[in-house]
C-alpha positions as CSV (number, residue, x, y, z in Angstrom):
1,X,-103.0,-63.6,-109.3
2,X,-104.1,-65.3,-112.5
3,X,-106.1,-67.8,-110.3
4,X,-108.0,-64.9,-108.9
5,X,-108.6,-63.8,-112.4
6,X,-110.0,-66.7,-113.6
7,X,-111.9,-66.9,-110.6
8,X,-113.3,-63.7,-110.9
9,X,-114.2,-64.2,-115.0
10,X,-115.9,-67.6,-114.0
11,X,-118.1,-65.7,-110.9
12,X,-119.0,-62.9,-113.7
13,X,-120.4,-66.0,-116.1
14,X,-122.5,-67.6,-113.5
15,X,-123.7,-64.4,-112.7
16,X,-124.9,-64.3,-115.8
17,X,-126.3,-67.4,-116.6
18,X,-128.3,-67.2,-113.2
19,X,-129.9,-64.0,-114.2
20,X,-130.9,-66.0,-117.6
21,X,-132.1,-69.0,-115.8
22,X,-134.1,-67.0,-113.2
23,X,-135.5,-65.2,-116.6
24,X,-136.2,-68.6,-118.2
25,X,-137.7,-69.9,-115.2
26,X,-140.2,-66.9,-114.4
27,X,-141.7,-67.4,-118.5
28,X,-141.6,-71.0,-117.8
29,X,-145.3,-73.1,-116.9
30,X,-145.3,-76.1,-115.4
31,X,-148.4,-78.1,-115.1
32,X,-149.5,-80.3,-111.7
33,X,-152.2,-82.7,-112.1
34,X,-154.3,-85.1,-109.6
35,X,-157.5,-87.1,-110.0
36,X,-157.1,-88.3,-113.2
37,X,-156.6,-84.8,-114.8
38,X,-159.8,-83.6,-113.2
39,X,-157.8,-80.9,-111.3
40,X,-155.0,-78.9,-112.9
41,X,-152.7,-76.5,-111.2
42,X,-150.2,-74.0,-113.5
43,X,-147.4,-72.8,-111.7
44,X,-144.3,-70.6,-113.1
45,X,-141.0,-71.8,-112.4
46,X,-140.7,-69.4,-109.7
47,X,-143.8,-71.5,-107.8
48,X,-146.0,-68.7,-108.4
49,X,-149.6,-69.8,-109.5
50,X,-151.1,-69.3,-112.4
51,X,-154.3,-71.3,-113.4
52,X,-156.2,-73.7,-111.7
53,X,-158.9,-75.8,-113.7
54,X,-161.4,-78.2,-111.9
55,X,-163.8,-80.4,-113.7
56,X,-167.5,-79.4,-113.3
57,X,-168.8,-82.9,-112.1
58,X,-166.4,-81.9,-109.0
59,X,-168.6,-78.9,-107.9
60,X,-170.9,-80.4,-105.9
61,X,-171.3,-79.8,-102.0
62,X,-171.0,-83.5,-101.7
63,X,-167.2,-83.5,-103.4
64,X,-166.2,-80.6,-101.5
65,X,-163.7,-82.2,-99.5
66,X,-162.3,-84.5,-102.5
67,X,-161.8,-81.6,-104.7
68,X,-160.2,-79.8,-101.9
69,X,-157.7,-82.8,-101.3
70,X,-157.1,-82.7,-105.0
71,X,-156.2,-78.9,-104.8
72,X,-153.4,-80.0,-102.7
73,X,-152.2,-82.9,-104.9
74,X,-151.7,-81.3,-107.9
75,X,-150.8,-78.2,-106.5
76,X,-148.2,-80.6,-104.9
77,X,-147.6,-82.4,-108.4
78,X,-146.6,-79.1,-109.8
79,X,-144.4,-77.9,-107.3
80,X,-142.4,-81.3,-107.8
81,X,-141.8,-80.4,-111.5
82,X,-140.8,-76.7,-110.9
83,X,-138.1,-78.0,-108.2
84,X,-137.1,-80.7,-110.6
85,X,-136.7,-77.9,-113.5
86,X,-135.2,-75.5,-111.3
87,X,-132.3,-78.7,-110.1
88,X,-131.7,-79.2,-113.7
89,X,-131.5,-75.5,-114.9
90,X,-129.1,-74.8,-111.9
91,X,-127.1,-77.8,-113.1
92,X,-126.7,-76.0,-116.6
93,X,-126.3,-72.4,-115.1
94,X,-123.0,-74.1,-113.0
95,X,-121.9,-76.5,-115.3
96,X,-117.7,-76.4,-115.4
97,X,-117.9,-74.3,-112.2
98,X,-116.2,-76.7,-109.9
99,X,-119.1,-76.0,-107.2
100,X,-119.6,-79.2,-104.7
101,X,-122.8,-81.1,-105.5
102,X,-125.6,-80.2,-103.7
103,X,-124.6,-76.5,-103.2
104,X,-128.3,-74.5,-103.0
105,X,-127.6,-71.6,-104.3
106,X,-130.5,-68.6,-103.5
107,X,-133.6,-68.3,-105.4
């Protein structure tokens, strides 16, 4: 029975530190770039977007495509880095959990 206990005390604490990290995550901005810096995504730590700023020399009908391509990239750049931050905020959340590496929990 005191297993189950312990068990039960240590699902209570993740609980808890998920809610936190899902909190720290949603006030977090992370910042995907591509061409140089020309385009810059925002994205929360939840993937949700934020900001995008594109350099004027890019508007022109000629770099329509280009600037459309470097959407993607840095949209792509940021999504990276909120995966990464998310990996290593999940890492803290479980820490001294016991939980088998690579267990996705839901987000």
């Amino acid at each position: 029975m005191k297993n189950l206990g312990n068990m039960l005390k240590q699902a209570q604490q993740m609980q808890t530190r998920m809610a936190e990290m899902q909190a720290k995550l949603e006030a977090t901005e992370v910042e995907g770039q591509a061409g140089a810096g020309m385009v810059k995504v925002k994205l929360t730590g939840k993937g949700d977007l934020r900001r995008v700023t594109i350099d004027p020399s890019l508007m022109t009908a000629e770099d329509r495509e280009v600037l459309e391509d470097l959407l993607v990239a840095a949209h792509a750049d940021a999504k990276q880095k909120v995966e990464a931050t998310m990996a290593e905020e999940m890492q803290k959340a479980t820490a001294g959990m016991g939980l088998p590496p690579g267990l996705k929990l839901p987000f």
